[in-house]
N, C-alpha and C positions, 0 to 999 in steps of 0.2 A: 207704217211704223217700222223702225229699225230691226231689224231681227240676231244684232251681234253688242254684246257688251263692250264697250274704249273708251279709252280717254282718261284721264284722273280721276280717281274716287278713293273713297276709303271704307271701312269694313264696317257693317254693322255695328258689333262690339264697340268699336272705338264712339260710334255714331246715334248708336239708337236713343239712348235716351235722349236727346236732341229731334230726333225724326217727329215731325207734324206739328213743328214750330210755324208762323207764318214766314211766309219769302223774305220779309228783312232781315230777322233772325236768322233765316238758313243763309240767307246770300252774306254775312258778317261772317258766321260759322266757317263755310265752306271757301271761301275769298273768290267767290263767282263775279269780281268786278274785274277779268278781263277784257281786253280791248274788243269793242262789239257783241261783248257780253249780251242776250236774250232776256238775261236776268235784270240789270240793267237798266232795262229797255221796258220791263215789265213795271216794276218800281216806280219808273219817270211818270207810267201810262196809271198808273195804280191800280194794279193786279196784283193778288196774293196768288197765285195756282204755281204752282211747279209737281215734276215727278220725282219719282224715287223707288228704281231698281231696288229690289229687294232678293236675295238669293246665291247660287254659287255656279261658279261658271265649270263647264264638263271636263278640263284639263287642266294637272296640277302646274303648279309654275307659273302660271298666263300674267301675272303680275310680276312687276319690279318697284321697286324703291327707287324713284328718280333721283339720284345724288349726284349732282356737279362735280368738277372736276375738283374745289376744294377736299371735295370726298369721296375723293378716287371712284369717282362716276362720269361719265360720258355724256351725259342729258345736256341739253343746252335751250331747255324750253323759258320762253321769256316770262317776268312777270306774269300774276302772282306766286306761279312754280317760286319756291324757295329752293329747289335742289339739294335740300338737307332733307332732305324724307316727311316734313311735317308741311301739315297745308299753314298759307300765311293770315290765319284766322284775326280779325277785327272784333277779337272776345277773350274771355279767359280763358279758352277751351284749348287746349294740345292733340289736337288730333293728326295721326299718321298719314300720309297719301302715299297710296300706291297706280302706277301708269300700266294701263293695261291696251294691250294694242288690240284694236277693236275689228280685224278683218275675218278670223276664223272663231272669235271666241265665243262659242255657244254658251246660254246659261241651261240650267239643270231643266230638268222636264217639271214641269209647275211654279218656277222662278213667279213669283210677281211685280209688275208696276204699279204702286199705287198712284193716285193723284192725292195732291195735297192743297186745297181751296181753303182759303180764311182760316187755315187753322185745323179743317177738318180731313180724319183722312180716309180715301173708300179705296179698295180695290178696282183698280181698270182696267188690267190684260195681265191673264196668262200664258206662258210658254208653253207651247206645247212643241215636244222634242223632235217629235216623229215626223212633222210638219216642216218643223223649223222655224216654227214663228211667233209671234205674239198673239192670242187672239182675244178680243175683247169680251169682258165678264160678264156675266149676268147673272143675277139673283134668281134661283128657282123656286 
């Protein structure tokens, strides 16, 4: 399991009431139909499961607002990146995306992953800080 938060995503706030939709839902939401997209792939195979980081990472700043150079930003990340700060959602929804570089960004000590199957949602690993890692949950 990964032990660093990257890549595109967006915030809770912007997100949660959306969170533990099924995968077609979130993958329309999110614009997860890049090129050799997992997501995808799942869809074709007919799988609902996908994850979802829930939490805050240990260092302020670790995000940016990917803006192209129409808007006086640098990013030059291909499709679905829109490069105007907003993911390019296949819904009503307007949600922000922020690019967080995923080499040293630790999440907070108790961050969770949930999993998300058919719709429902259960907790699957927490961070633990001290460790560095995720570790799998269990009901006591």
């Amino acid at each position: 399991m990964c032990n660093t938060i990257g890549g595109f995503v967006t915030r809770k706030d912007d997100y949660g009431h959306l969170m533990g939709q099924n995968l077609e839902n979130t993958y329309k939401h999110l614009a997860l139909y890049y090129p050799d997209s997992v997501y995808t792939k799942a869809l074709e195979n007919g799988q609902d499961r996908y994850l979802v980081f829930e939490g805050r990472l240990t260092k302020p700043k670790q995000s940016e607002i990917p803006y192209g150079n129409r808007f006086g930003g640098n990013n030059e990340t291909a499709p679905p990146c829109t490069l105007n700060g907003f993911i390019a959602c296949r819904s009503d929804e307007i949600l922000p995306e922020f690019e967080v570089d995923g080499k040293k960004n630790y999440p907070e000590d108790g961050s969770v992953i949930w999993v998300i199957e058919n719709g429902e949602k259960r907790k699957a690993a927490i961070y633990n800080f001290k460790d560095k890692k995720f570790v799998p949950f269990t009901e006591e």
